[in-house]
Each structure stands twice: as C-alpha cells, then as structure tokens.
N, C-alpha and C positions, 0 to 999 in steps of 0.2 A: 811710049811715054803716056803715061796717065792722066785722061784730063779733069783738068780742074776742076774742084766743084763749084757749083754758084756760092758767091757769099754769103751770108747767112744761114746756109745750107752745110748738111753733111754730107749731101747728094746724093744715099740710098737710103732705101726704107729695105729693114725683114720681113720678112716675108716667113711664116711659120707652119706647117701642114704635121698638126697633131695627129693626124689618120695613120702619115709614113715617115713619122718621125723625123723630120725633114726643119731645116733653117736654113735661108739663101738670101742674099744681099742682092737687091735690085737698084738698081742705079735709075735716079729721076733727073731731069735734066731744066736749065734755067727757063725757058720756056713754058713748062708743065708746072714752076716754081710761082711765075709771073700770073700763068692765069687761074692760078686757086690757092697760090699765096701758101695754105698750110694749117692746120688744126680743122674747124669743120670742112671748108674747103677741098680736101684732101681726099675726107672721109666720105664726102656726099660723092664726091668724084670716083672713088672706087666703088661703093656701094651702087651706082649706077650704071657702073660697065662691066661689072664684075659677077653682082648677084644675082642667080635665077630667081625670074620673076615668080613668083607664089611660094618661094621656100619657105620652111617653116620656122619661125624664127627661133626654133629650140634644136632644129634638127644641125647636123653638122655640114652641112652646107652655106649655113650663114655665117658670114666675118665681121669677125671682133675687130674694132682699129683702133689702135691708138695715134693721136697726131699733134706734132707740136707746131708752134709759129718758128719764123725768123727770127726772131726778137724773145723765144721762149729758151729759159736759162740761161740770160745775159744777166749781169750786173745792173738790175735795172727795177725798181718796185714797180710793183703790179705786172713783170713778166714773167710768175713763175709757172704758168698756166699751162695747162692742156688739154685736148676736144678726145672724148671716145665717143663711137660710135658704131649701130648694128640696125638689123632689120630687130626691130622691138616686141618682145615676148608681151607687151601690156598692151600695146596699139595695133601693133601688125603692120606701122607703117615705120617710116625714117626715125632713129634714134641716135639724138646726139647731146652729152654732155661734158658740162666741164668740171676740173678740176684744178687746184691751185696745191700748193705743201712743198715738196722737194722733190718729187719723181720725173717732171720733165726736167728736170734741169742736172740731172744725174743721164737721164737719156739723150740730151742733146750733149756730156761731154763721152757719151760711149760711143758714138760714134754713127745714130743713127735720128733721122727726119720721122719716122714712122715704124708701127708693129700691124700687118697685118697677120691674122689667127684664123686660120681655117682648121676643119675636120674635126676630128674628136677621138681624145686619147683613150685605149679601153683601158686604162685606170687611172686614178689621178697625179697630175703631175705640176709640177711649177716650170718655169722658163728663167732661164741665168744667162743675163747679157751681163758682159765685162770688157770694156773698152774692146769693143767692135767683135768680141766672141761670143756665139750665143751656143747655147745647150738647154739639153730637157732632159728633167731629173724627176726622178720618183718622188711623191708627196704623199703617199699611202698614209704614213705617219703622220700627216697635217689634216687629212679627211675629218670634217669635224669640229675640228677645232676653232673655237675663234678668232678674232682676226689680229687681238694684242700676242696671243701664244703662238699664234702664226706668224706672225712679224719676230717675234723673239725666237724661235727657234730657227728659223730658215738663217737668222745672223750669226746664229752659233756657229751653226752646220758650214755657213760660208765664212767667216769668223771676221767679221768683219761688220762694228756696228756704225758704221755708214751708209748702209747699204740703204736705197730707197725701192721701197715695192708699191705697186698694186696689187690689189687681192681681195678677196672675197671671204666672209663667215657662212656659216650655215644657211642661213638665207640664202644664196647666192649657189651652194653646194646644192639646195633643196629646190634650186628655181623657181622661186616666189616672183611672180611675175613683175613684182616691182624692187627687187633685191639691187644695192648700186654695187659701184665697185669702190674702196676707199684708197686712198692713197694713204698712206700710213695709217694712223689713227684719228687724224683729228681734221682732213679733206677728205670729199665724193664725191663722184661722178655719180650722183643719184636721179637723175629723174629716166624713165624707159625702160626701165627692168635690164640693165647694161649685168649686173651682176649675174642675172639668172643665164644671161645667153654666157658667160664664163666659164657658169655652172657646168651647164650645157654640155661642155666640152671636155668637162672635167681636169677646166686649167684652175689651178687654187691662187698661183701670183705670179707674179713677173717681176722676179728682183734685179735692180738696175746698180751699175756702179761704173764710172766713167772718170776719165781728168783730163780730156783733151777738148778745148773748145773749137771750131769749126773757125774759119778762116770769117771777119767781118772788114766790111768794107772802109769802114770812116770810125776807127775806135775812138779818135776824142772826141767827135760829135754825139757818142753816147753817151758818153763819161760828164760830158757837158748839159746832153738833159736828166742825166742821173740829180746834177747837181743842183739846177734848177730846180726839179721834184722834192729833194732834200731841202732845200731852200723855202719854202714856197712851208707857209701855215699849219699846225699840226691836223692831221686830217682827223675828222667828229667820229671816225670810226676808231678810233683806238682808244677813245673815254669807256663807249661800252660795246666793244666789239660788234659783229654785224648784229647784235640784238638792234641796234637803233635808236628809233627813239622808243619812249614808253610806249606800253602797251594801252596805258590809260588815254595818250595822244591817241593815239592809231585808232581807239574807241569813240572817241571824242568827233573826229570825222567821222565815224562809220565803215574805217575801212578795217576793223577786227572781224575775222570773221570765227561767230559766236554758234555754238552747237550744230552743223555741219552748214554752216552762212544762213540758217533758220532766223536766229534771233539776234540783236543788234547790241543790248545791254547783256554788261557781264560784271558784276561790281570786285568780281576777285581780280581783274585783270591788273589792281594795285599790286597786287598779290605775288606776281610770276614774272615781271617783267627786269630787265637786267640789272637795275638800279637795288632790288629788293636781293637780286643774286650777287652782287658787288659786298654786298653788306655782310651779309650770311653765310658765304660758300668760296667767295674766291680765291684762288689759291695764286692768281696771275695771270700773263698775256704771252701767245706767241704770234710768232706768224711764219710768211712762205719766205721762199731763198729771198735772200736781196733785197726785202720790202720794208722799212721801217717802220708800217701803220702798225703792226701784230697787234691785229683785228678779232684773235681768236681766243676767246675767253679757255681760262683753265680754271674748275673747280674741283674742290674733294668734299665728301663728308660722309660721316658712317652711321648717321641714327637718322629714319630708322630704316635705311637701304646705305649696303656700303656701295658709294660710287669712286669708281676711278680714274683720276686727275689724267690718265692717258687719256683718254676717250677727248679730252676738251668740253666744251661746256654747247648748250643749244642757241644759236643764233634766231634770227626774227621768226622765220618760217618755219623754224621745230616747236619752238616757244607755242608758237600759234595753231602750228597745227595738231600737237598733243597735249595742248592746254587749252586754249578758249574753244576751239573747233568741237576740241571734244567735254567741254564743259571742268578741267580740270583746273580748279582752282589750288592744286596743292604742287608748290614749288619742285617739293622737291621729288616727288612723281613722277612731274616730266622732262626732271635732269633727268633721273634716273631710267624713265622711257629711252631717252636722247641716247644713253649711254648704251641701253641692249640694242637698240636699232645700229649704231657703231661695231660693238660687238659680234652681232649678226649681219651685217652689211645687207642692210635694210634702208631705202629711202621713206627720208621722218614725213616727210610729204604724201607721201602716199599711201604712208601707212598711217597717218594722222587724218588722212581724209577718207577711206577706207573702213576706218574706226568709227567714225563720227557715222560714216553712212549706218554701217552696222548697226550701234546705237541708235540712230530713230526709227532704224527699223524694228528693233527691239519692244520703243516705247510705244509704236505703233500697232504694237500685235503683228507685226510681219514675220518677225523671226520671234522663236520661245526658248526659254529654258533648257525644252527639248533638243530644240536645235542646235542653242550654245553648250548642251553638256553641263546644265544646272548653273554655268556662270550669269551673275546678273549683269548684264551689260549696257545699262544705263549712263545717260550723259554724268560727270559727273564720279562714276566709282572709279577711281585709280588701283584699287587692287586688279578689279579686275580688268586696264589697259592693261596693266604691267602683264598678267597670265596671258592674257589671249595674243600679246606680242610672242612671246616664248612659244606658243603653240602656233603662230604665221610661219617662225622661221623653223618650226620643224614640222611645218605642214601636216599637224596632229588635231585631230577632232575640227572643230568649229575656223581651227587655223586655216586647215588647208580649204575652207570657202573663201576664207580672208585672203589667202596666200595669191590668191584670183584676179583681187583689185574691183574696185567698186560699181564697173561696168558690165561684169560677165557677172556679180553677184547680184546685181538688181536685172536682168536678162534672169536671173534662177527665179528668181522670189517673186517679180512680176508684177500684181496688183499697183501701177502706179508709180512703183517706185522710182523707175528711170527717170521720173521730174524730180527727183530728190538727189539723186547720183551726182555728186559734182565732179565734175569731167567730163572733157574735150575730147575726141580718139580716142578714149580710154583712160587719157591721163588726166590725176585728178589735179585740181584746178590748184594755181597756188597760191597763198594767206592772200590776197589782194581782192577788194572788193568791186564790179562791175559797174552795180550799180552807185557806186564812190566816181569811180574813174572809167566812165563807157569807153574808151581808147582800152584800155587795159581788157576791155573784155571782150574788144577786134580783135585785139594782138593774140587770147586764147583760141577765136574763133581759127582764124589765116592761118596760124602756126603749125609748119608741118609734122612738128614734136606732139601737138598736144597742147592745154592748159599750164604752157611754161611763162612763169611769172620773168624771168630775166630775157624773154624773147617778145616783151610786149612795153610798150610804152607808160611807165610809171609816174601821173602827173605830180606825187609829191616830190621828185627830184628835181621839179623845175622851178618849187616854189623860190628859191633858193636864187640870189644873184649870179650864185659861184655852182649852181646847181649844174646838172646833165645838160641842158639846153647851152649853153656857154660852148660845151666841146662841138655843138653845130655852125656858131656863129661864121666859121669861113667861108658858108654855102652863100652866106648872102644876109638878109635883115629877116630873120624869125621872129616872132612874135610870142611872147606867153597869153595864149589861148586859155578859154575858161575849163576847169576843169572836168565839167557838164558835158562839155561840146562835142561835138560826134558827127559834125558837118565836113564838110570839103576842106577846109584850109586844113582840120584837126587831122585829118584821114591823110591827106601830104604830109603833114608833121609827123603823123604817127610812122608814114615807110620811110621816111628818110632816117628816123629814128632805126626801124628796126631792119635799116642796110646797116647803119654805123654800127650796132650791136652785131648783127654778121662777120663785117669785118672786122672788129674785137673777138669774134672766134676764130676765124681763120689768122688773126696774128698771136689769138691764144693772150690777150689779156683782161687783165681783171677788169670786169664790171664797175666795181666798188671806188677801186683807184683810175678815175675813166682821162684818158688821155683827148684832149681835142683831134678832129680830125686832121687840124693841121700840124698837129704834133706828131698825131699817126702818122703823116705823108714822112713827117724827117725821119721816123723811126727805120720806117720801111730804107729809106735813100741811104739812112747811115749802116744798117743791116747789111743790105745786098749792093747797094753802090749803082741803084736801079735811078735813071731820071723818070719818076713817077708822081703821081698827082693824083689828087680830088676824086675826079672825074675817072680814072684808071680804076681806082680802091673801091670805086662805089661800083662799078662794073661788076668787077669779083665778087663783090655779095650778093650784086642781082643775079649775077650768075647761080652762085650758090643757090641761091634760095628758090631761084628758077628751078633749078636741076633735082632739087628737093623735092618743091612741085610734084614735076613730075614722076618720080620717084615713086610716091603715093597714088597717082593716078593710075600706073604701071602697078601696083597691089591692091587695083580696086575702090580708091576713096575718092569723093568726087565733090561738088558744094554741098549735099545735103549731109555731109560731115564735116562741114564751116558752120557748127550749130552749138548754142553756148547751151544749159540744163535750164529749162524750165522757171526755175524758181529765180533767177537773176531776173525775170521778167514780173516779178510779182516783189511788191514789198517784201522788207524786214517787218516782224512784229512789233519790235520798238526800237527805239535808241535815236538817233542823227538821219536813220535812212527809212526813217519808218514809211512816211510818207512817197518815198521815191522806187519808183523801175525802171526799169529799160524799156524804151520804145521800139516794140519789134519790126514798125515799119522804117523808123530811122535808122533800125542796123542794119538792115536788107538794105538800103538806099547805099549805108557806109561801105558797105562789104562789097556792092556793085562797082563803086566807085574806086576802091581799093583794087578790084579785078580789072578795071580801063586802067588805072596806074601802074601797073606791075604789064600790063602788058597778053592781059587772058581774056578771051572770053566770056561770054554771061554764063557761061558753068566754069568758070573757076579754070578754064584748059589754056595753056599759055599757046598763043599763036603761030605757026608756023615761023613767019616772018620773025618774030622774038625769038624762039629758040634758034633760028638760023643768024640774029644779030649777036646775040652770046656767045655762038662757036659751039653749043651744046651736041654732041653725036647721037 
C-alpha cells in the first residue's frame, strides 16, 4: 500500500542528472514538509546538504532548484508563486529568487513539490513534465533563440498551448552572470544570475503541464479566505500595476535613485513613470493564476522601436533602474530596454545597475571610446543602453565586461571605483534608497542574496494603515518607528520583518498581495491540516535563513561582506537627500545588534547552541 502524501503536498520532488540523462522521483516526507515548509526553504535545505563546498557556480556540479509552497497553485490570489535557487554565478554565495505567472501552478498539478537539475547536458536540451512523466528532449533548434520564439515553438512541438515553461534567452545561453530565468513572458526569477547557471547546463526550459491537484486538508477554509480576499477593497496595484506610485512621488522623498544613486534630482522622472505610460502605450492588465489584482501592465507601440505587447510592460524597479538610474529620460527607451532584457532573459536590475555603473565610469575618464568600441556611453544616451544591452547578452565587445556585473568590472577598472559600484556580494543594489530608509540598507547589508530590495524592510509600506506593518500585528503591539531610525527597537522590527518575508518564500507567496501572519497560520492549517502557529512559522524562516548563513560562510563570506558601497555613506548632490548619509558608526552598532538577535556572533557566525536549537546538520 502506498503511503499517503502530506497534504498540501505531492510528496516528491524530480530529481534530474543532465550528465546521464536521468529523471527519478524522490519521495519527501511530512516531517522534512513541516520543517522548511517549501519554496526557499526547500532550496536553502538541499543546497546545504547537497552541494560541494567551493563549486563553481557555472560548473556542473551546481543545482538548479525549483520549489513551490503548500499553498502555491491553489485557488487562491497571491499563490501563484515560486523560489529558484543555486550557488550564484554573480555572488559566489546563496541564490534565491522568485517568481509568480502560471508555472508553479501547472507544476503543483503535474504531480511534483520540486525540480532539482544537476550535471550538464553535452548539447542543449529542454525538460518535459506532464502529469508526473518527465523527459529530455533535444533543443538544438531553440539554441539561440529568444525566449517569446522559444516559448512558441516548444508549444507547437508539444501542441499544446497551455503549456507553462521556465526558460532562458541568450542571456542566459551566454551566462551573463546576472541572466534571470522567465517564466513565460511577462514573470522572473531575476536577481543571482539563476539564468546563466541554466545556461550552464545547457538546459533552455522546463515545460510544465499538469491537471491533478494534490490532496488539501480543509478546502472550504480556503475557498473561505479566497473569499474574504475577493471581498476586501480593490488592491492600489491594479490602477498601475507594480509601477506604483509616481516616480515624481518616489523623487520627492528621495528615494529615486538618479544616475547610478549619484544625484537626487531628475526633472524627466514626470516623463517615465506609469501614469505617462497609461496614457501613451497601454494596451491593458494581466496577471498570475487565480489573482484578481493583474498587476502587470501590457503595452505595445511601433515608433520609433517596435515593442511587443508579449514582453508586458516595466514595473517600479525596471522603470528605475533603466531610466532614472541611468539618466534615461525617454519613455519609451526603457520600455523598450524592459522588453530586450525579457527577450534575452536578462535581470532589468542588474543590468540597470551595471549600466549606470559603466556610465560614470565613462564620464569619469575611467572607461573610453576605446574601451566601449566607439559607443558613447553617457548618462542619458538611449541609443546607446539599447546597443550595449544587445552586446551584454551576446557577450560581444564592451558586452561581455558588462556581461560580468558591476563588481568584478569595477575589480578590472580599479582607480576608486569600487566606492561607486552599487552592490552588495556582488549584487547590485535595488531602486530603494539607503540613505531614505537606513533599515532598507541593513536589510542589503545581512541579506544572504545580496542588495535584494524585497528581502529588506521597506519603510514606505508602512506608511499606510492598511500597509505591510498591519500583516505583523498578531506578534503583539508594533509601533510605526521613524523612518530615519536605525536603533534597537527598528533593527527588531526590521528581523521580524524580514522572517515574515522568509516565510512568504518558503509558502511561495506574493510580496505585493501580503497576507497577515495570522492569515498565513490558517493558510498553512487549511493546506496541510497541520495544528501550527506563530511561533512554529517563524522558526522555519529563522531556520532558513540561519542555514543560509551559513551556507555563505561554508563559500568564504564573512561580516566584512555585510558592507553597503561607499557612496550611501556620503550625500546625494541634490534633491530631498542632499544633505543626509548614513552614519557608519550607527550601522556597525545596527548590524551588531542584528548579529545578538539572530543568534551569531560578533563576526556574523551563528552559534553552536543556535544551529543546534534549529535542528540545522
């Protein structure tokens, strides 16, 4: 007799070995469900026990994962999510992102909790799960190709246009160290260079198709908060998708960040922001399985760049980062950026910050003409973002320094420039300003990813009654703290914050659409049929993020890579923050105190006693 799976669960994860052509169903059991739940959780957990220490994160030894939640491809908004994750071709330590669209939820009804991807294929191929059967096929004929022709042909071939894949463009074929993975067209798993380790392997997608959903514990109690959810006020993200608010608001604090976070004023920023693309370009709204917000702008236009309405449109952080960052005042430039980085399955973040770095190295006499291959690559020219993208993902001339990421390319150039580099481990920082929100610029320091903006504590979502802070309220009586602050109570606020964000990856849901945590507790109960709690969930992400920890420590990284770039310590030139920095003896104080909360020593190393209360091996 066969036993049951855990509820919520499929009860195996694939298991794939590109080297021997191999696919094999492993069976995870309630237990190993309970104590890392599922999406990062899952990932940090194999990539822990699983991967040799000092591998190279390009070489075929490193695994690719994909991981879903309990609660991911349920009937349910904001569950359509899911965590990849690898040893990171950009950092060299822990790489974990997420995605949202339709592909976990096409994999949670084929029949599996997880993909892990080992070895490397000697030619390129795709991977074909279909309700619990998986295969590896030839993709010779994809090599190349973009990621919309890629997606269109693999449906034919399988004939079937439902089909939901992951997959990579050129970027990602040419190992651009910061290449993401897309999930269809219009989701990414972008920050870590997740694409290039795909690359790597010479896997091009992973097309998913499934119709059987996994056995849940308590279905009208889902169906009940489904209702609620539906019920409950039209959410601010579906006026203008994750663009947000203006980009003139965001300037107006100081939290734009203007020619690579240099300067504080940007007068085009009227210019580029979603309200100017509502007007001009758009063509409509979608979104992920199940979610009513469809958050995600769709635009077309064909003068004087044809853009394509598949790609979707650029949300806050592309907006930002290949427009103001890089001084691009021309709308529709960096749709049209937005839309080659889609294309090439290229992360707009980090090739927006990348750019920018390039650019004042440019203006600086650091890099010449010479160097770029005659391109003038000044804040400001859009012709030349648009070329020198094209040449990143086919890592040609001036590209393939780019192709690098902004930390091994200010390591080349030298003279100074590592205080200009913005990024954390290598990853470059994201649209949010430090010296705006010093929480925000802990949360790049601690974070085992890097410079990742949705792993840090963002104080404009608390401005809000109905904001981020509300989904904490069960802990007890929180406080809205000044947004300056960077003391003791803030630095509590800030980890408890960024466990809840933990545990939203390991349940695999959306940031955006943020569930309280005691809405998470029923989520979980009604899922798996678990009597669990608070105090249980918040464990699992200390866990996680312990394990994570250490992880990094185990490849070398230690506090003096808990260090934020130079220039967040020094004013802006003008604008809202002119006058203001960071106190670098109050983040050393914040960061100590963060290391006694979590549970580590004064070098950042979690304690014996800690990793022995987590159960960590």
């Amino acid at each position: 007799m066969t036993k049951e799976s855990p509820a919520g669960y499929n009860g195996r994860i694939l298991r794939v070995n590109l080297s021997n052509k191999s696919t094999t169903a492993e069976a995870i059991d309630e237990l190993f469900c309970r104590r890392y739940i599922g999406g990062a959780g899952f990932i940090t957990y194999y990539l822990w026990k699983e991967l040799r220490p000092g591998v190279d994160a390009l070489a075929p030894d490193n695994k690719l994962i994909f991981a879903l939640g309990p609660i991911s491809g349920l009937q349910l908004p904001g569950a359509a999510r899911h965590c990849i994750g690898a040893k990171s071709p950009l950092t060299g330590g822990i790489a974990k992102a997420e995605a949202g669209g339709f592909w976990a939820a096409e994999l949670k009804r084929a029949g599996y909790d997880a993909i892990i991807v080992e070895g490397r294929a000697e030619t390129p191929v795709y991977l074909w799960i279909q309700d619990g059967e998986a295969s590896i096929r030839d993709a010779n004929h994809l090599w190349g190709k973009e990621t919309k022709e890629t997606e269109a042909a693999i449906r034919a071939e399988l004939d079937d246009e439902r089909i939901q894949m992951a997959l990579i463009g050129p970027g990602g074929e040419n190992k651009v160290r910061y290449a993401c993975i897309m999930q269809g067209l219009y989701d990414a798993a972008a920050r870590g260079g997740l694409g290039a380790v795909m690359g790597s392997k010479n896997l091009k997608a992973i097309a998913v198709r499934g119709h059987n959903l996994p056995r849940i514990a308590d279905r009208e109690r889902l169906k009940e908060i489904r209702q609620e959810v539906l019920a409950a006020p039209p959410h601010w993200l579906s006026a203008l998708g994750t663009g947000g608010p203006s980009l003139v608001e965001e300037q107006a604090l100081g939290n734009l960040p203007v020619r690579n976070f240099r300067d504080g004023l940007f007068p085009e920023a009227a210019q580029i922001h979603s309200g100017v693309m509502k007007e001009t370009m758009w063509v409509g709204m979608e979104g992920c399985f199940a979610c009513p917000v469809r958050c995600k702008k769709v635009v077309q236009f064909e003068e004087p760049y044809h853009v394509d309405a598949a790609y979707g449109a650029p949300e806050y952080e592309s907006i930002a980062a290949l427009g103001s960052n890089c001084g691009m005042g021309n709308l529709k430039a960096v749709v049209k950026a937005n839309e080659r980085c889609g294309a090439y399955s290229l992360d707009t973040i980090s090739t927006g910050g990348t750019l920018a770095f390039a650019m004042e190295c440019f203006e600086k006499g650091l890099l010449t003409t010479k160097d770029t291959d005659g391109i003038d690559l000044r804040f400001g020219n859009h012709e030349a973002m648009l070329k020198v993208i094209d040449l990143i993902a086919r890592r040609e001339g001036i590209g393939n320094l780019l192709a690098e990421g902004s930390a091994r390319l200010a390591q080349k150039i030298g003279q100074g420039s590592e205080e200009f580099a913005m990024q954390v481990k290598g990853l470059e920082a994201g649209m949010h300003e430090p010296r705006l929100s010093p929480c925000m610029g802990l949360g790049f320091m601690v974070n085992p990813h890097g410079a990742d903006h949705v792993c840090a504590l963002i104080d404009f979502f608390f401005f809000s009654s109905e904001g981020m802070l509300q989904g904490m309220h069960p802990l007890g009586i929180i406080d809205l703290l000044p947004i300056d602050d960077i003391g003791p109570r803030k630095v509590a606020l800030f980890r408890l914050d960024q466990l809840n964000k933990i545990l939203g990856d390991c349940l695999a849901t959306c940031l955006f659409l943020e569930y309280s945590l005691d809405k998470k507790v029923e989520l979980v109960k009604a899922a798996t049929g678990w009597d669990t709690g608070i105090p249980e969930l918040l464990r699992v992400a200390e866990r996680v993020l312990t394990m994570a920890r250490l992880f990094n420590i185990r490849e070398g990284f230690s506090a003096a890579d808990d260090v934020l770039p130079e220039r967040f310590f020094q004013p802006k030139t003008d604008g809202a923050l002119a006058d203001k920095a960071l106190d670098r003896e109050k983040f050393e104080k914040a960061k100590s105190f963060y290391y006694t909360l979590m549970g580590w020593d004064a070098k950042g190393v979690p304690l014996p006693e800690k990793v022995e209360e987590l159960y960590i091996e």
